[in-house]
C-alpha positions in Angstrom: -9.5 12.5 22.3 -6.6 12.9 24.5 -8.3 11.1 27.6 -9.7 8.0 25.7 -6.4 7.5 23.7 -5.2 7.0 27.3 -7.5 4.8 28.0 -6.7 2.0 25.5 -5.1 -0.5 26.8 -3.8 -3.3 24.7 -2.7 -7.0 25.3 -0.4 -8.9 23.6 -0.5 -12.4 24.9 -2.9 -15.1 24.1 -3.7 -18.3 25.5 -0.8 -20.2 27.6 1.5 -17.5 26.2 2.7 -14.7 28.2 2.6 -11.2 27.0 2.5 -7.4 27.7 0.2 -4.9 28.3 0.4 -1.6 26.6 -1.4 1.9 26.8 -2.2 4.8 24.9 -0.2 5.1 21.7 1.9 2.1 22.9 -1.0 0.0 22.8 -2.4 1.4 19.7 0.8 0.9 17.8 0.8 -2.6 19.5 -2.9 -3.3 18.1 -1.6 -2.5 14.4 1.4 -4.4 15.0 -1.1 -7.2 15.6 -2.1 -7.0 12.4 0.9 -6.3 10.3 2.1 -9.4 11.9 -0.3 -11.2 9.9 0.2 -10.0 6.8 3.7 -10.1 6.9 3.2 -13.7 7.4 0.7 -14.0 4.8 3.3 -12.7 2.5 6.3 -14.4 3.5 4.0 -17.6 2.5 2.0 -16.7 -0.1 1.5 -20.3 -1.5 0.3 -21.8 1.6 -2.2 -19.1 2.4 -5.3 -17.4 0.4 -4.6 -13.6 -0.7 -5.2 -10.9 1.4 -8.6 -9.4 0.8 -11.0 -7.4 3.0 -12.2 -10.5 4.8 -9.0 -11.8 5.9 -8.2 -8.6 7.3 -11.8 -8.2 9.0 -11.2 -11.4 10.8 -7.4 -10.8 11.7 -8.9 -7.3 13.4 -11.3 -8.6 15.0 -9.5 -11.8 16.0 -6.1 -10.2 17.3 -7.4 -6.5 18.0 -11.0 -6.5 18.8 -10.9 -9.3 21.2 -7.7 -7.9 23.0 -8.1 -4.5 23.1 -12.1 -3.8 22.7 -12.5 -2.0 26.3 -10.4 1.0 25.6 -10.8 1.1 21.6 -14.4 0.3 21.5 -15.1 3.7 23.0 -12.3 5.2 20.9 -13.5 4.5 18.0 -17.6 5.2 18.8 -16.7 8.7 19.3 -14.4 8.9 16.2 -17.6 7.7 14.1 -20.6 10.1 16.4 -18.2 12.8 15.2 -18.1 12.3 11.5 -21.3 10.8 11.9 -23.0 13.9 13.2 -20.7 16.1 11.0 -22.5 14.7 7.8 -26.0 14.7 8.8 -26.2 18.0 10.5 -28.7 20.0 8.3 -26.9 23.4 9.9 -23.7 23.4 9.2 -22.4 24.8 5.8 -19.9 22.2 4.0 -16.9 23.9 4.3 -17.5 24.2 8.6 -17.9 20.0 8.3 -15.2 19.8 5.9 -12.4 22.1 8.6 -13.9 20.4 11.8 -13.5 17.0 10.0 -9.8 18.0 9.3 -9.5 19.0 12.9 -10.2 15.6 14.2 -7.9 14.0 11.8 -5.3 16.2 12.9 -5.4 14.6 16.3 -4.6 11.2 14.8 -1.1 9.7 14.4 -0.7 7.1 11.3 -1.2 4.1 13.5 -4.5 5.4 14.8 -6.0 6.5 11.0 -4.7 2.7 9.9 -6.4 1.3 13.2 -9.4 3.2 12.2 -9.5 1.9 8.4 -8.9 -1.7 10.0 -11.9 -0.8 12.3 -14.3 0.8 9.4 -13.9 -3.1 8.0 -15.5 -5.1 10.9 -19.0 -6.1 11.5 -19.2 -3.9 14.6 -18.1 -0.2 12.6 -21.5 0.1 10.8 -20.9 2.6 7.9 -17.5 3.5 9.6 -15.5 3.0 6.2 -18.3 5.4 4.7 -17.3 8.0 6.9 -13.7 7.6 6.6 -13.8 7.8 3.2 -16.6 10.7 2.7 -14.4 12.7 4.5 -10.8 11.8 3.2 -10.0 10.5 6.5 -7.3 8.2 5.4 -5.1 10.8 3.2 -2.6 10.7 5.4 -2.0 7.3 6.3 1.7 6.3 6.1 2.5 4.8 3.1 3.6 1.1 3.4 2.6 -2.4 3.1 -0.4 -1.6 5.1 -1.6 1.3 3.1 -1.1 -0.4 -0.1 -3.0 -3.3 0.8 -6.2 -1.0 2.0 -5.7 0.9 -0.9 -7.1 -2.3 -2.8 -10.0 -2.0 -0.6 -11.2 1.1 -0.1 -12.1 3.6 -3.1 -9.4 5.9 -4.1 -11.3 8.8 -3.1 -10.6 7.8 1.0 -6.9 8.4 0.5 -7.6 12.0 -1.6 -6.5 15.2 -1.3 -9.5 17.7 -1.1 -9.8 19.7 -3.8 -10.6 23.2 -1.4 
């Protein structure tokens, strides 16, 4: 995990305006920031603009995350999902070794990267990324906020849940 969170890379510029480049958790926190940017806006004017639903955020990720920041997070992410992925549909393994490993990898995560990763579970490219996430709690420790709150109206209550083990 170490070595591809080091590998993200993360611009914040756009078009004629200039902007900075930032790595590892710099440019993962920038990614979110992305994002919080737009809903802080959204907010400031709510009357002018639609309400925030899973769509909007969707398109904001992929609009001012994916498409700066794909090279590094792309792969990030893949792995995140091959992990949980193969944790539930391994025949082997008892539930309570899939339920410690999964707690494992979300140990490694900071809050920006498990709220990157719920933005991520919501775009067209994640597949059944959000069912991971929340089949195995993932998002329980995601700082609470704005942000939180606002996925909390999207995904089921049972992402941000304690376990009951």
């Amino acid at each position: 995990m170490r070595e591809l969170r080091e590998n993200i890379d993360f611009y914040t510029g756009g078009g004629s305006h200039p902007g900075a480049t930032y790595r590892s958790f710099g440019g993962i926190a920038a990614a979110l920031s992305a994002v919080v940017d737009q809903v802080t806006l959204s907010e400031m004017y709510p009357s002018s603009s639609p309400p925030i639903d899973r769509d909007r955020l969707k398109n904001w990720y992929t609009e001012f995350v994916l498409a700066k920041g794909e090279t590094g997070m792309g792969p990030y992410f893949r792995v995140i999902y091959t992990m949980l992925d193969r944790l539930r549909s391994d025949k082997i393994l008892p539930e309570e070794d899939k339920i410690r490993m999964s707690k494992l990898l979300r140990s490694q995560l900071n809050g920006h990267e498990v709220t990157l990763a719920a933005l991520n579970g919501l775009s067209d490219v994640s597949k059944d990324f959000s069912v991971l996430l929340t089949n195995f709690k993932m998002l329980k420790y995601m700082p609470g906020g704005p942000m939180r709150d606002l996925l909390e109206t999207i995904y089921p209550p049972e992402a941000f849940a304690p376990r009951a083990d």
